[in-house]
N, C-alpha and C positions, 0 to 999 in steps of 0.2 A: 749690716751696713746702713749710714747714714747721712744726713747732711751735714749732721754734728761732727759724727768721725771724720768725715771729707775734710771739711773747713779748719775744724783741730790738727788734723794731720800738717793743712796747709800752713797755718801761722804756728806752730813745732817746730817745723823743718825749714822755715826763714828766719835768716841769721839777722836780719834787722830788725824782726820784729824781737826776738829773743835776744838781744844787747839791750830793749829797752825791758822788757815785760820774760822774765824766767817761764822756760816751757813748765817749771812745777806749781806758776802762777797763772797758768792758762788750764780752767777748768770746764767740764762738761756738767749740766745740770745746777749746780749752784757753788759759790766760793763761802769756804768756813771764814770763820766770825775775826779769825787772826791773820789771814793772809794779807802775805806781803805787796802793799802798793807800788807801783800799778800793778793790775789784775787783769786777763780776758775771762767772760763768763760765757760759755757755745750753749745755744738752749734752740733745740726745736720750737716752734712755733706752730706750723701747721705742715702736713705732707698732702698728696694727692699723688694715689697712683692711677696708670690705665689701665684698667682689665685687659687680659690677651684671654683668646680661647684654645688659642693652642699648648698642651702641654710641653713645658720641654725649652719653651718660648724665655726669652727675657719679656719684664716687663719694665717700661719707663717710667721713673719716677721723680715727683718735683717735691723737694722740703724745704720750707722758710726757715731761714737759720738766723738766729739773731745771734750778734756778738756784742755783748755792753764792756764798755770800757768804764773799769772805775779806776782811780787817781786820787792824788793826794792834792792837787792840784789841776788848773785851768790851761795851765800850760803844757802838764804832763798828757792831759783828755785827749787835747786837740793834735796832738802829735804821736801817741796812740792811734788814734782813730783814721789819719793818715796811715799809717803803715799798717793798720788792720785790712782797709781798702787796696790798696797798695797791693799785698798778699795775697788776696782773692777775688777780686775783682774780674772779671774779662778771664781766669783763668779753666782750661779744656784738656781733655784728655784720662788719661787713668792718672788716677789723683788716689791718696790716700785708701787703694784697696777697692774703689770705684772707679768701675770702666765706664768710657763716656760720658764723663764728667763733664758739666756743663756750670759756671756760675757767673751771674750776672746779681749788679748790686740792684736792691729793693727798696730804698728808701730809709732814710736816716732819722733816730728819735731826735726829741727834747733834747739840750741840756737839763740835767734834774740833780737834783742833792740826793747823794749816795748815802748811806748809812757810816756813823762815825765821822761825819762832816765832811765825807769826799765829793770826789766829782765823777757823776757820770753819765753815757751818752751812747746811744746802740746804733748799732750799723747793721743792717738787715740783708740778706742775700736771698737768692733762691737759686737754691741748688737742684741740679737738674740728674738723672746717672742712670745707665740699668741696672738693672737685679735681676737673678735666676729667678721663675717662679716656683 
């Protein structure tokens, strides 16, 4: 379990984010060289867990998840990037296979030039959840 899986799970399973961006365009770890614009790319960033000493214990854990939105367009980015937020933002609870799910947004990149003359622009979370240890 992750923050990647959690946040993936999220923007999968909303129906407005998948009217704009196809769940088989929404990837983990990186998107091939053909896929179809727009795209979601879910990429850990960094995690931190707490140590527990009790066995048996869950432990809490926090991962930086970026989501970059690449587009064919400045119109398609920005409207992406709304409903990325949108999707996971403020959201709690058992989430995608993680209990005590916690995510709040982190701060938002650049707009930058995507590869093959696209557009694009990451939206950063930090996801919070326990795990057995």
């Amino acid at each position: 379990m992750s923050g990647v899986d959690i946040v993936g799970a999220l923007l999968r399973a909303d129906a407005n984010v998948t009217a704009m961006i196809p769940a088989a365009s929404i990837k983990a770890g990186r998107l091939p060289d053909d896929v179809s614009l727009p795209a979601l790319l879910v990429r850990k960033t960094s995690g931190v867990d707490r140590q527990t000493l009790k066995r048996g214990a869950t432990r809490r854990t926090t991962d930086r998840v970026s989501v970059t939105v690449r587009a064919a367009n400045y119109r398609d980015q920005v409207a992406a990037m709304s409903l990325v937020r949108a999707s996971c933002a403020g959201r709690t609870g058992d989430i995608g296979g993680g209990t005590n799910v916690a995510i709040l947004t982190a701060g938002t990149g650049p707009d930058v030039n995507g590869p093959g003359d696209s557009f694009e622009q990451t939206q950063d979370f930090k996801v919070s959840f326990d795990e057995p240890t």
